[in-house]
C-alpha positions in Angstrom: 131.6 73.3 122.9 132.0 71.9 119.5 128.5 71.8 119.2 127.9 75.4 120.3 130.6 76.6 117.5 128.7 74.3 114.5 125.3 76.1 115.5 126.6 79.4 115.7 128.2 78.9 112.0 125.3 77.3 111.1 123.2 80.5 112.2 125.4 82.9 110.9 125.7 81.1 107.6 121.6 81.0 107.5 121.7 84.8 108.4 124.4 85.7 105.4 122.3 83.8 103.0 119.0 85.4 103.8 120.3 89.2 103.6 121.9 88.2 100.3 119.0 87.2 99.3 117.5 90.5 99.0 120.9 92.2 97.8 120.2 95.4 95.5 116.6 95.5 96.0 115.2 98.1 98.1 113.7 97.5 101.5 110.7 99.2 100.4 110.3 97.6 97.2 106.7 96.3 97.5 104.0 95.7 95.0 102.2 98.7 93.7 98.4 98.9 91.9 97.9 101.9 90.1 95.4 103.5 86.9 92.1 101.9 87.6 93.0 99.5 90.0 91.0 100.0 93.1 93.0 99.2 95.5 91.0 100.8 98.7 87.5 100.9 99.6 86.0 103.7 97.7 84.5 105.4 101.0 87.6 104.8 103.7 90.9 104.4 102.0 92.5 104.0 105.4 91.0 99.7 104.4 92.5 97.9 101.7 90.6 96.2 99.1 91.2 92.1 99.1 90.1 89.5 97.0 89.6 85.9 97.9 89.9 83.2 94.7 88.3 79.9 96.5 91.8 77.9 95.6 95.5 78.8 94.2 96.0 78.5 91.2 92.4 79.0 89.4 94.2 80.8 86.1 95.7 77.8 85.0 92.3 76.2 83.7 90.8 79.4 82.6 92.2 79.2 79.4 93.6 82.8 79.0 90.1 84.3 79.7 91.6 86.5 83.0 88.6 89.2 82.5 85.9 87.9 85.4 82.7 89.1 85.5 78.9 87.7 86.1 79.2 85.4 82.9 82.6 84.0 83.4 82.2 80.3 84.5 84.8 81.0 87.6 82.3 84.6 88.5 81.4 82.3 91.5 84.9 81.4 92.7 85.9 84.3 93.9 85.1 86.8 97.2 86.1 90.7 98.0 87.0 92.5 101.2 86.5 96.5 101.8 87.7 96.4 105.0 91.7 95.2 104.9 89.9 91.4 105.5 88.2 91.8 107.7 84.8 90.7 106.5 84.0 89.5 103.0 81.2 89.0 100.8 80.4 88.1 96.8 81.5 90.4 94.1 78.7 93.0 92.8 78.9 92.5 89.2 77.2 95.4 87.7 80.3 97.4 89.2 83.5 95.5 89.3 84.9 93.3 87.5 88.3 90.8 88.5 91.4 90.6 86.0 94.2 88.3 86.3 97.5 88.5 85.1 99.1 85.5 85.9 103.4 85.4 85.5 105.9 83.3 86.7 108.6 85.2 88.2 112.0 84.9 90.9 110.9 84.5 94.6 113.2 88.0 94.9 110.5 89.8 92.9 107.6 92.6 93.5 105.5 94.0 90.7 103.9 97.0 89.2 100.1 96.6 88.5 98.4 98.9 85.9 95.4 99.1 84.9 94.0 101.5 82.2 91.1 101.9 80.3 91.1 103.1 76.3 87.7 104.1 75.9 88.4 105.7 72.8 89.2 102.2 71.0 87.3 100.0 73.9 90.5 98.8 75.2 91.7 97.8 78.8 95.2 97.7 79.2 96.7 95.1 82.6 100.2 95.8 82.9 102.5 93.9 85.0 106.0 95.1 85.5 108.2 92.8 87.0 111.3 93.5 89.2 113.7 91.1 89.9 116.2 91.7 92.4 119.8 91.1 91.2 121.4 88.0 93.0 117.6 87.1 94.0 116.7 83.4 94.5 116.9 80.6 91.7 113.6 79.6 92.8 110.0 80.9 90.7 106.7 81.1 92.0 103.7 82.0 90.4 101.3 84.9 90.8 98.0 85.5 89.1 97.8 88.8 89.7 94.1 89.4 90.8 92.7 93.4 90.7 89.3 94.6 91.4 88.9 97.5 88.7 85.3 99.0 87.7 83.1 96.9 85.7 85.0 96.4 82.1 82.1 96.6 79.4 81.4 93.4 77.5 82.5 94.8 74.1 86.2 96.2 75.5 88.9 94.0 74.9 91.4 93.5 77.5 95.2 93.4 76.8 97.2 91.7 79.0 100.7 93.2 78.9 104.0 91.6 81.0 107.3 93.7 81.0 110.2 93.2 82.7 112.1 96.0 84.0 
C-alpha cells in the first residue's frame, strides 16, 4: 500500500512538472517558415519540404559560412525531401540553395523563420525570432536552423539576423 501511494505521488508530481513546463505558451505554438522559405513542394503543398544534414551539429565547423550551395565545402553533406520524407535525394544546385541559422535557445522554445530577399542592394535577409515560453525549462539546446529557399546568387550577401521576442 505504501508503495502504491509513493508511485502515485511520484506520477502525479512527474505530470505537474511536465504541464508546467509549457505554462503560458500556446498549445499551438509551433515553428513557422515564411518570405522565401520553401517550405512545401512547389507542385503538391499537401508534402512538406525536409532536409537531411548527414550529422547534428555540422554549423559548428563551418565557420559562420551558413549560405550552402554547389561550392560550399559541406554542398555534399546534406539531402532534401519533396514528399514529407518520404524519399530523398541530393540538392539541385542551380535552384536552391540551404541557409543555416544556428541559435541556442530554452528547450520551451519554437521559432519564426524568415527569409527575404533585397534584390535591390543584393541582400538576403534569415531571420530567426525566438519565443521562449515563460517558466520554460533551464535547459538549452541548439538548432541550426536549416531552410531550402531558391538559389541565393553568388554576389548577394546574406544577413543572418536573431531576435528575441
Amino acid at each position: 500500500m505504501k508503495k502504491l501511494a509513493t508511485l502515485s505521488i511520484a506520477i502525479i508530481a512527474v505530470a505537474l512538472l511536465s504541464v508546467s513546463c509549457n505554462k503560458g505558451c500556446p498549445k499551438d505554438s509551433g515553428d513557422i517558415s515564411t518570405g522565401a522559405v520553401i517550405s512545401t513542394n512547389p507542385s503538391d503543398a499537401s508534402k512538406l519540404v525536409v532536409i537531411y544534414p548527414t550529422s547534428g551539429y555540422l554549423t559548428s565547423s563551418m565557420g559562420g559560412n551558413y549560405n550552402i550551395n554547389a561550392t560550399h565545402n559541406y554542398a555534399n553533406y546534406f539531402e532534401v525531401s519533396f514528399d514529407s520524407g518520404q524519399s530523398r535525394g541530393t540538392v539541385n544546385w542551380s535552384q536552391y540553395s540551404i541557409l543555416a541559422n544556428p541559435v541556442n535557445l530554452e528547450c520551451d522554445a519554437w521559432v519564426e523563420r524568415n527569409v527575404e530577399f533585397d534584390d535591390i542592394n543584393d541582400v538576403v535577409r534569415y531571420t530567426i525570432t525566438i519565443h521562449e515560453c515563460p517558466e520554460g525549462c533551464d535547459e538549452t539546446r541548439t538548432l541550426e536552423n536549416y531552410v531550402l529557399v531558391p538559389a541565393i546568387p553568388a554576389n548577394y550577401y546574406v544577413d543572418y539576423i536573431v531576435v528575441h521576442a
